[in-house]
C-alpha positions in Angstrom: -159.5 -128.5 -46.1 -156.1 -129.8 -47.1 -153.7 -128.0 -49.9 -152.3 -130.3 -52.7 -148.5 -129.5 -53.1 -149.3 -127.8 -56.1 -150.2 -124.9 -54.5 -147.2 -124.0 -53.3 -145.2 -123.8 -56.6 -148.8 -121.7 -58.5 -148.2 -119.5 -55.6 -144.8 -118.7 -56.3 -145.1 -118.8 -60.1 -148.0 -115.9 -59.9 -145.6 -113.9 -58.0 -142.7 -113.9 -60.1 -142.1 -111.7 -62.5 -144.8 -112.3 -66.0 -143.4 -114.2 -68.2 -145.7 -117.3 -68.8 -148.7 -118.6 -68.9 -149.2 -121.1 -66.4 -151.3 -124.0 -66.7 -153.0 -126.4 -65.3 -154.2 -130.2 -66.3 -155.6 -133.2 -64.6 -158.6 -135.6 -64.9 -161.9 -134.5 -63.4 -162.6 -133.9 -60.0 -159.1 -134.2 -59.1 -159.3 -130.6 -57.4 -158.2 -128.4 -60.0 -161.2 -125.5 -59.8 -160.1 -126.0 -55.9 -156.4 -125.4 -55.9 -156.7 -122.2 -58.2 -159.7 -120.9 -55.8 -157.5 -122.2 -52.6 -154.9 -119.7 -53.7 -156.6 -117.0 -55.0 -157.8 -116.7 -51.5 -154.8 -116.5 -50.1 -153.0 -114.2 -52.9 -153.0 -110.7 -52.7 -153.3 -110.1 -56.4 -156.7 -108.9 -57.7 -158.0 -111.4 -59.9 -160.9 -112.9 -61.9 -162.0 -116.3 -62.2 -164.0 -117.4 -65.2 -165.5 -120.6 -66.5 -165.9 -121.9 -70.6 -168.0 -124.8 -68.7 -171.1 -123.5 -69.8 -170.5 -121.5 -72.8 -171.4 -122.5 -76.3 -168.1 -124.2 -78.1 -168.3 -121.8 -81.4 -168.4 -118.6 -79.1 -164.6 -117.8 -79.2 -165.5 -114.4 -78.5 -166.0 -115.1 -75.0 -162.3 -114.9 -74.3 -162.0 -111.7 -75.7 -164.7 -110.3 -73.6 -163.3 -111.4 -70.1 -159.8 -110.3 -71.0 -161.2 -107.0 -71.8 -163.3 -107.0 -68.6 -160.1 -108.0 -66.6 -158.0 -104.7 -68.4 -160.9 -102.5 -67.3 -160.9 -103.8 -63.6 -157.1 -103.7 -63.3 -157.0 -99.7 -64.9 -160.5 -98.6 -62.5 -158.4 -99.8 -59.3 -155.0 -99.0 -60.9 -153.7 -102.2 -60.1 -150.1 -102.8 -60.8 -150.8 -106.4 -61.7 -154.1 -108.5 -62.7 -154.7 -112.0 -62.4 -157.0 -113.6 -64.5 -157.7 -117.3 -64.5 -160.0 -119.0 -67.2 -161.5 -122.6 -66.2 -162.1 -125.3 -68.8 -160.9 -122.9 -71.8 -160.2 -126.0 -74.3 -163.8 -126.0 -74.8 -163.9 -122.8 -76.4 -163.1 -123.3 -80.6 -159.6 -121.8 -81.2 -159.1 -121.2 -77.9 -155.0 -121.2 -78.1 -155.1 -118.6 -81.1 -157.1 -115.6 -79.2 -155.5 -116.3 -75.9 -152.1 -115.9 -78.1 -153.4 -113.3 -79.6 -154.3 -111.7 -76.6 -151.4 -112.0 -74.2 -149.2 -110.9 -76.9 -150.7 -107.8 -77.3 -150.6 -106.9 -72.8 -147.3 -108.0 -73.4 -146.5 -105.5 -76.5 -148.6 -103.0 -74.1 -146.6 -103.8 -70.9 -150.1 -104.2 -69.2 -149.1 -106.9 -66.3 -152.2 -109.1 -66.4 -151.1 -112.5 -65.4 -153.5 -116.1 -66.7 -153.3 -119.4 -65.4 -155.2 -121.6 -67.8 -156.8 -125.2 -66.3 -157.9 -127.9 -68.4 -159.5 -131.8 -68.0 -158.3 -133.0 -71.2 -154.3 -133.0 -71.6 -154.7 -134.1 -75.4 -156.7 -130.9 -76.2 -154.9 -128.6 -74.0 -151.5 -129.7 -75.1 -152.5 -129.5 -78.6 -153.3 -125.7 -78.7 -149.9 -124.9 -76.4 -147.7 -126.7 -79.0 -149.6 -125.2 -81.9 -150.2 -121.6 -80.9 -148.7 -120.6 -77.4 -145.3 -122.3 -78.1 -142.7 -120.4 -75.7 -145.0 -118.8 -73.9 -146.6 -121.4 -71.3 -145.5 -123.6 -68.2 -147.5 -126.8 -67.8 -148.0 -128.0 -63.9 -150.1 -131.7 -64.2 -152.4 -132.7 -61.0 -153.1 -136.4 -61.1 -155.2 -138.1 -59.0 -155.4 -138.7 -55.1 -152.6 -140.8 -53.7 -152.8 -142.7 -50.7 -151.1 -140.1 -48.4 -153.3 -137.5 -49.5 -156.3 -140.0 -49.2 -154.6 -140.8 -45.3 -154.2 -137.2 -44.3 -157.8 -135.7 -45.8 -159.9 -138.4 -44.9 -158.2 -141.1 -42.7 -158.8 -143.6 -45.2 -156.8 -147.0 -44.3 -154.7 -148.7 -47.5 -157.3 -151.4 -47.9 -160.2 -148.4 -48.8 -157.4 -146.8 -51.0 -157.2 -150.3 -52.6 -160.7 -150.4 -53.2 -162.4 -147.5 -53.5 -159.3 -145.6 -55.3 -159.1 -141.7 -55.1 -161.5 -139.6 -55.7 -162.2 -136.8 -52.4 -165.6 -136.0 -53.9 -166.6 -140.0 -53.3 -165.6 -140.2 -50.0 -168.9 -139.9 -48.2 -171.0 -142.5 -50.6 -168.6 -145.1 -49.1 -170.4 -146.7 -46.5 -173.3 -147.0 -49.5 -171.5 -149.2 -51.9 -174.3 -148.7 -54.5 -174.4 -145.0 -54.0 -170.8 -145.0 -55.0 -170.8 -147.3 -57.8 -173.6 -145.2 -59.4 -171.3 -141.6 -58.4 -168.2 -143.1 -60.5 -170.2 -144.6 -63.2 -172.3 -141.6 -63.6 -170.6 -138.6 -62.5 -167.3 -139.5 -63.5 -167.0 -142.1 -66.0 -169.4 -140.8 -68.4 -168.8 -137.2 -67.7 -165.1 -137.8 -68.4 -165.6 -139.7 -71.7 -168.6 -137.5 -73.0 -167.4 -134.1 -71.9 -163.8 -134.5 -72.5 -163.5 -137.0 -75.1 -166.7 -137.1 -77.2 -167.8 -133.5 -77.2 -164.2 -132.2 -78.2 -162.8 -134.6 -80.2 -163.7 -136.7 -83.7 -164.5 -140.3 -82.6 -166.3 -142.1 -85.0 -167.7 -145.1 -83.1 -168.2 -143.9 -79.8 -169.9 -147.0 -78.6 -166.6 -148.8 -79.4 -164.7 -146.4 -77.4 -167.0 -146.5 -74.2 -167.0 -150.5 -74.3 -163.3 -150.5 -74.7 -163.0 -148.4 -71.6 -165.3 -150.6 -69.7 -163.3 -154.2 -71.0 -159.6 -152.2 -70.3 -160.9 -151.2 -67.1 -161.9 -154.6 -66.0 -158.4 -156.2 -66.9 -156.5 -153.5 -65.5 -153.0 -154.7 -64.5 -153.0 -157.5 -67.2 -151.5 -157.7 -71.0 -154.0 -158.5 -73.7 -153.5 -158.2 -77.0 -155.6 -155.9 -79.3 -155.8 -159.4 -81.3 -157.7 -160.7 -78.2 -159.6 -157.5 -77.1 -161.2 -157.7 -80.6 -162.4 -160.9 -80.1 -165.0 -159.0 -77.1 -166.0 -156.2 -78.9 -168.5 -155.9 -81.6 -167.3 -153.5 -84.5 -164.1 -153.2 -83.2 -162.9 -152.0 -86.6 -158.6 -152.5 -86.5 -156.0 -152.0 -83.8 -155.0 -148.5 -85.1 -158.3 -147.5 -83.8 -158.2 -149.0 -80.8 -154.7 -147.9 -79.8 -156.2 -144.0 -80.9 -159.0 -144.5 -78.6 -156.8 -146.0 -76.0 -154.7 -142.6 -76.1 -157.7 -140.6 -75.6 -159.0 -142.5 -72.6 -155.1 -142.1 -71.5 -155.3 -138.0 -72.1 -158.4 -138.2 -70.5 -156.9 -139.7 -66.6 -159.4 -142.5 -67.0 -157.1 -145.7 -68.4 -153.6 -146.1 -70.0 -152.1 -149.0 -72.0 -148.5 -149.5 -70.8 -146.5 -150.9 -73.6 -143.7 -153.5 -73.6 -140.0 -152.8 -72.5 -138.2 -153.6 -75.5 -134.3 -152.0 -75.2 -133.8 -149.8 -77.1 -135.8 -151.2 -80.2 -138.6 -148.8 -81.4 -141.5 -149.6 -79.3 -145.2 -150.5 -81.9 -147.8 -150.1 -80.7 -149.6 -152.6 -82.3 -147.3 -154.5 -79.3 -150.1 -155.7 -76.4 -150.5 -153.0 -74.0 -151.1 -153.7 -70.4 -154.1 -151.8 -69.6 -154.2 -149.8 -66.5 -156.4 -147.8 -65.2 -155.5 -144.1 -63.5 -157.8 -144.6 -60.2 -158.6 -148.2 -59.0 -162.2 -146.6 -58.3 -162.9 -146.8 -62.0 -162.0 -150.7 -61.9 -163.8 -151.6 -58.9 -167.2 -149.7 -59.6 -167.5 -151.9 -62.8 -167.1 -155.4 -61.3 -169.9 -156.4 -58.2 -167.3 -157.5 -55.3 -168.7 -155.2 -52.4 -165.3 -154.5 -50.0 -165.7 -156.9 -47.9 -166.3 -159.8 -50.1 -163.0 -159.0 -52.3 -160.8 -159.0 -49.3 -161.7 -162.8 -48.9 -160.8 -163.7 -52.2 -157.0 -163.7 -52.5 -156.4 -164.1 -56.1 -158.6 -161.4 -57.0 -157.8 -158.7 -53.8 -154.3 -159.2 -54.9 -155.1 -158.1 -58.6 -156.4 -155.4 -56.9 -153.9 -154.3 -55.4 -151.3 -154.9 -58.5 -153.7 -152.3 -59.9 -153.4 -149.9 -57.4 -149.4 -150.2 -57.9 -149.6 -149.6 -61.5 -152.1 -146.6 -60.8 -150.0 -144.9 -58.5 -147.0 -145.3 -61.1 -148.7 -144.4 -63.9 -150.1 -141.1 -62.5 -146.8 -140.1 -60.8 -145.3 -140.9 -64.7 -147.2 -138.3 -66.1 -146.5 -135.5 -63.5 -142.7 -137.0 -62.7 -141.7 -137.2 -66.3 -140.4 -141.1 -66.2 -141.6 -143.9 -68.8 -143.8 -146.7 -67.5 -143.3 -149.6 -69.6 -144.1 -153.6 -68.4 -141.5 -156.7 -70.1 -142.7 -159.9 -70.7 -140.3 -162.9 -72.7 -142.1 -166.2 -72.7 -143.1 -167.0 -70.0 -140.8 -164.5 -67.9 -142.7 -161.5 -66.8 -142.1 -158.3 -64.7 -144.5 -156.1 -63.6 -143.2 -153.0 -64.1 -140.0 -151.2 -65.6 -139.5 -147.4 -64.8 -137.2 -145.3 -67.0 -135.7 -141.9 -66.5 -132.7 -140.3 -67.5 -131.0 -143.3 -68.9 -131.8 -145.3 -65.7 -133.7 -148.2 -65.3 -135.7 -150.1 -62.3 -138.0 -153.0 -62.3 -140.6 -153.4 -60.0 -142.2 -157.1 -59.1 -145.6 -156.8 -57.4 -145.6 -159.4 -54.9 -149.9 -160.1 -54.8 -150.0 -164.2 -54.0 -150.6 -164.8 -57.7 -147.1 -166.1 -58.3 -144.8 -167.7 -56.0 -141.4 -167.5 -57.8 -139.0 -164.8 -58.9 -137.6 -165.6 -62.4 -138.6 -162.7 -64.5 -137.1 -160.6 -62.5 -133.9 -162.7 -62.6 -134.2 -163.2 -66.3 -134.9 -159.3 -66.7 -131.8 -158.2 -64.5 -129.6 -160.7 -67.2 -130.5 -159.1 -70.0 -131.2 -155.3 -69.5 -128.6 -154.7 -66.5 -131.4 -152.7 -64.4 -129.9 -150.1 -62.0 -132.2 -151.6 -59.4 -134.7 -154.2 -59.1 -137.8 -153.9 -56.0 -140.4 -156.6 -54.3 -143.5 -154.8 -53.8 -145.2 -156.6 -51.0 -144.3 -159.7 -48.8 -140.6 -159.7 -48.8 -140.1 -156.8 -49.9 -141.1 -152.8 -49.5 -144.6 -153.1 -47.8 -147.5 -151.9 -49.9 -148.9 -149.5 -47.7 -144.9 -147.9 -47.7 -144.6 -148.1 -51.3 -148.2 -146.0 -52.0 -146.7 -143.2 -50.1 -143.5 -143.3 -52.2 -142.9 -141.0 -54.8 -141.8 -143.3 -57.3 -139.3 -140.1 -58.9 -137.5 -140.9 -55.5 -136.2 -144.4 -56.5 -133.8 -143.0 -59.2 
């Protein structure tokens, strides 16, 4: 079974000294629940594992009942230190408070029990650290599969990655394309946005939010304007609503609205986002191109695999801590624009749809970029870019 990278730096962390919580976040079925049970395996450390998956919301008393359970196993073996490891705990109503509460007071008693929280909404989880466990937490993010990962676990070629995106639990419904559609539709698109989104946080049109989702999803890798967007969806109330639930499907891994390069000016977002979804999977298991029939079409293979660019960037921004921004002026355009530490890189996707290179020329003449890359033909092959981590190009 192979390790993400992650694994190596939780395994270090829980044996260092205690002094945070660690924590970890990630879209479902990215192998969170995994990693922690991969290395709790391997650790030395007694420890518990525990899940709020299946635990009523209002019972914030569960928390305090494992914690005590993990003190009383730690003093019957007189352990020296205690691991204790709590599984979807944003569910749990003021979850942050009582788990502030309570490693304050091992910490007041110098009892050495050490917690690594995991989460599948970032919003929610993020929320309670700022409000509650401020000082007190490190925050590790696992995104979803990238193409190397894909390569080395499964021997997938670029083309599946393109297609069938990254998600290890879909791998063997592949060769039934169905199968698969129904798995991501099912068992991960609706289970993401009912479990993490609708169950735990105030939406009040819900339909608007799933069909906004499904239309985003669909023009992944292109610029539309809420304006537009409304134009397709019934009660689509105003773009303040639409830009909220876009941030929730964001927090949620499932699809992200990059926003316009603009300077230095102070970036609206009323500004039309370029929608872009976190795994290509969740495009392609809307639309009804089987594999094989999309690889024939150029135009719309090479959307495709703009996507799978602006996936790969967008979960690597989240994780690397660089902004992911597009720029469009008339009809100049670059695909993307990276941004990090004062630093700045565009990125042209080279798919077939266009044949000439003047954004990128009239980009470079107005924002001084410190480097500009082709994507593609002419430039850094697809397959080599996929494997990149993009935190390498600054």
């Amino acid at each position: 079974m192979i390790k993400r990278s992650n694994i190596e730096q939780f395994t270090s962390r829980i044996n260092e000294q205690r002094s945070f919580i660690q924590v970890l976040v990630g879209p479902r079925q990215v192998g969170k629940t995994t990693l922690i049970l991969q290395l709790l395996e391997e650790t030395i450390i007694p420890n518990m594992f525990e899940s709020a998956d299946a635990v009523l919301n209002s019972n914030s008393e569960w928390i305090l009942q494992i914690w005590e359970t993990a003190r009383l196993r730690m003093k019957a073996i007189q352990a020296s230190e205690f691991l204790l490891v709590i599984d979807e705990v944003q569910k749990i109503d003021n979850w942050s408070e009582i788990v502030k509460q309570q490693w304050d007071r091992d910490t007041r008693e110098k009892i050495n029990i050490k917690v690594i929280l995991l989460g599948s909404s970032r919003l929610l989880i993020q929320k309670g650290l700022t409000e509650s466990l401020a000082g007190r937490f490190e925050i590790t993010h696992l995104g979803h599969w990238s193409f190397s990962e894909m390569e080395k676990a499964f021997g997938w070629t670029v083309e599946e990655y393109i297609y069938f995106g990254g998600y290890p639990g879909a791998t063997q419904l592949i060769q039934d394309e169905q199968r698969w559609r129904n798995y991501i539709k099912d068992a991960l698109i609706e289970t993401s946005i009912s479990k993490d989104i609708l169950m735990l946080t105030r939406v009040d049109k819900p339909a608007l939010l799933k069909r906004l989702f499904e239309l985003g999803a669909l023009y992944s890798g292109q610029i539309l304007s809420y304006t537009k967007l409304m134009g397709q969806l019934q009660d689509a109330g105003n773009t303040t609503t639409l830009s909220h639930y876009l941030q929730l499907l964001s927090d949620a891994g499932l699809l992200g609205g990059i926003e316009k390069y603009a300077g230095n000016v102070v970036h609206k977002r009323s500004s039309s986002p370029k929608f872009q979804v976190y795994n290509n999977a969740l495009l392609t298991a809307l639309e009804n191109h089987t594999f094989a029939e999309i690889q024939t079409n150029a135009k719309d293979w090479g959307r495709l695999v703009e996507s799978a660019i602006g996936s790969h960037l967008i979960n690597s921004s989240v994780s690397e801590h660089y902004e992911l921004f597009y720029w469009r002026e008339n009809n100049n355009e670059v695909d993307f624009v990276i941004k990090k530490n004062g630093k700045l890189i565009g990125i042209e996707v080279k798919s077939g749809r266009r044949a000439d290179n003047k954004g990128m020329s009239a980009f470079s003449k107005s924002y001084k970029p410190d480097k500009v890359l082709l994507v593609g033909t002419g430039g850094i092959g697809i397959t080599e870019f996929l494997k990149m981590n993009p935190k390498d190009l600054f």
